[in-house]
N, C-alpha and C positions, 0 to 999 in steps of 0.2 A: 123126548125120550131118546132118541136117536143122537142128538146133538151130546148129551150127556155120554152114550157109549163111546161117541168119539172124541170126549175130553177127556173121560175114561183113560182112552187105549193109548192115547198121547201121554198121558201123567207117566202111564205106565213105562210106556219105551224110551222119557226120558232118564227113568229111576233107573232103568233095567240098564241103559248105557252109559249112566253116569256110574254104575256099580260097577261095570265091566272094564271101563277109562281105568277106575281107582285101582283095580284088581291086576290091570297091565303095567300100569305105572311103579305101581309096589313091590310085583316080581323081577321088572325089567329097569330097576332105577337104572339112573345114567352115572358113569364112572366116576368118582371122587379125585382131583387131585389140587394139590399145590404146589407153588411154586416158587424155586429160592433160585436167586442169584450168585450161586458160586460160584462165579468167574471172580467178582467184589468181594468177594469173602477170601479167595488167595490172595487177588492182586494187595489187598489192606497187609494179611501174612507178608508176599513178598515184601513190598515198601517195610517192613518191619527189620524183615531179613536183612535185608540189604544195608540199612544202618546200621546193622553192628557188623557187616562186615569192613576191616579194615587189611592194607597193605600191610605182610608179612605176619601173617596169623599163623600161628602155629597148628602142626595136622591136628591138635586135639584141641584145639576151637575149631577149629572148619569143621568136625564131627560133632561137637557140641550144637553148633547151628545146622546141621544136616539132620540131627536128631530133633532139634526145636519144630524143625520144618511137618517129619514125622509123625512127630506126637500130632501137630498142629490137623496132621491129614485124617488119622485116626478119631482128633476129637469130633472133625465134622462131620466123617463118616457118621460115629455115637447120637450126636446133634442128628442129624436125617432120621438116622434108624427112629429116634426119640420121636421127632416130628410126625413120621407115619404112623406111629402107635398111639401117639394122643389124638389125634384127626380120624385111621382108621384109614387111609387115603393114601394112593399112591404121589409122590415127591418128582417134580418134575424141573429140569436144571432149564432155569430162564432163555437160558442159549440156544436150546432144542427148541423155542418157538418161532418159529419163520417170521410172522406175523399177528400182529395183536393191533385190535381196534383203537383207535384214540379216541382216550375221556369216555371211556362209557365199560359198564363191569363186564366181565369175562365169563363171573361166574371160577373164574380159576383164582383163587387167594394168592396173595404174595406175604409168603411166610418168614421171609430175610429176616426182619427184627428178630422175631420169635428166635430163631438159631442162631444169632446171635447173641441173644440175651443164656442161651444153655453156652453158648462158646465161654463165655464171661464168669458162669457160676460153676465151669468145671477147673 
């Protein structure tokens, strides 16, 4: 009889702290983010830029390609903004990370394609 109470009492305060684990976890989730390589996503714009510009362009090409540039900054901005809203998560620029593990997951998504593929169908 005794042996029972204290199988009893054990079920119990496993229940009671695996309820209490879940109930922590669920209020206090841990931050969402991803993360995109924007530094690769200019440098591709520049190299782009850069081909069309040639010796003795006139000021309303050099403003044509200063506008390309522009627009180019505004659509990634759009791109990001999009990327937080479909995920719900904060976007985090590759470059800010000091250090990251090799070959093994982070747990932090790398979302480059994805914003690039919004860069292509805007």
């Amino acid at each position: 009889m005794n042996l029972e109470r204290i199988f009893a009492a054990c079920m119990l305060s496993i229940v009671i702290s695996c309820a209490i684990g879940y109930f922590w976890l669920h209020a206090h989730p841990s931050p969402r983010l991803v993360r995109v390589d924007v530094g690769s996503l200019f440098e591709e714009q520049k190299k782009l830029l850069a081909s069309r510009i040639k010796p003795g362009m006139s000021e309303e090409e050099q403003k044509a390609i200063f506008q390309v540039a522009a627009d180019y900054g505004r659509r990634v901005d759009d791109a990001l903004s999009t990327i937080a809203n479909e995920c719900r998560c904060g976007v985090l620029n590759s470059a800010a990370l000091v250090r990251m593990p090799e070959g093994a997951e982070t747990g932090i998504a790398d979302v480059t394609e994805r914003v690039r593929q919004l860069l292509a169908q805007q």
